[in-house]
C-alpha positions in Angstrom: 106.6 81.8 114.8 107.3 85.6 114.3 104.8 88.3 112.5 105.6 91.0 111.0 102.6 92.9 110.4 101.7 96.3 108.2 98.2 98.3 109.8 96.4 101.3 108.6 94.8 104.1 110.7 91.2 104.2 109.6 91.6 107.9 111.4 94.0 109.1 108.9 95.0 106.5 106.7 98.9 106.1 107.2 100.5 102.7 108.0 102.5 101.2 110.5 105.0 98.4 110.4 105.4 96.2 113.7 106.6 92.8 114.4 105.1 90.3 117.0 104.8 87.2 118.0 100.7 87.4 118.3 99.7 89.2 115.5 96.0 90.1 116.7 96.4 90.4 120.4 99.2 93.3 118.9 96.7 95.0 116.7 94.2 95.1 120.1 96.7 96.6 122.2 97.3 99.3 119.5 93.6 100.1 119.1 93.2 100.1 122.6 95.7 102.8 122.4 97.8 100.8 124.4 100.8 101.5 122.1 102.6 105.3 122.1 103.0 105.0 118.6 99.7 104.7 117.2 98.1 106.3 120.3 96.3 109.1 118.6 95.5 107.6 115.3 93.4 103.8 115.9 91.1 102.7 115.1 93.6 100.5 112.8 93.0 98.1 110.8 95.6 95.0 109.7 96.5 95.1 106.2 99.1 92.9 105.4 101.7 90.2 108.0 104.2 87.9 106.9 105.0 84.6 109.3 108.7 84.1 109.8 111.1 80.7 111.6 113.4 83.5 113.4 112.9 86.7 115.1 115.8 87.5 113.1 114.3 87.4 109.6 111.3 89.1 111.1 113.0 91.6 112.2 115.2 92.1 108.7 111.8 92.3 106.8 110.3 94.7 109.3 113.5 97.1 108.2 112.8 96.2 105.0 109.3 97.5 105.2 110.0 100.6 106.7 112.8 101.8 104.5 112.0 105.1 102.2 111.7 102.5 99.0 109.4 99.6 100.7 107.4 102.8 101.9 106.7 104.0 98.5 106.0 100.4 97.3 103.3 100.1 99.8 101.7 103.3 99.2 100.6 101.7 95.4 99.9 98.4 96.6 97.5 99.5 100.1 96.3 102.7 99.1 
């Protein structure tokens, strides 16, 4: 099974979009600032994932959710 997953910085309240097989053991290595990208802004907190069959599909919806449009769309439904 493949994640995608969506988390919020408690620290300054953007998102992130990732995809993983292990959802939480992915959200522990980010808020122990294992992760470059979110380094400087966990603690983070999971807000939304989506199971997929295929890495592939996973990997299509996480470009869906980080496109400018998808990015919007999030910021009414999270925030």
């Amino acid at each position: 099974m493949h994640f995608i997953y969506i988390l919020q910085s408690l620290k300054d309240r953007r998102t992130y979009v990732g995809c993983s097989h292990d959802v939480q053991n992915r959200l522990a290595r980010h808020n122990a600032g294992q992760v470059p990208a979110t380094q400087s802004r966990h603690p983070l907190k999971l807000i939304f994932s989506e199971s997929f069959e295929t890495e592939q599909e996973a990997k299509q919806r996480e470009l869906y959710w980080k496109s400018g449009a998808s990015r919007r769309k999030m910021k009414s439904l999270f925030n």
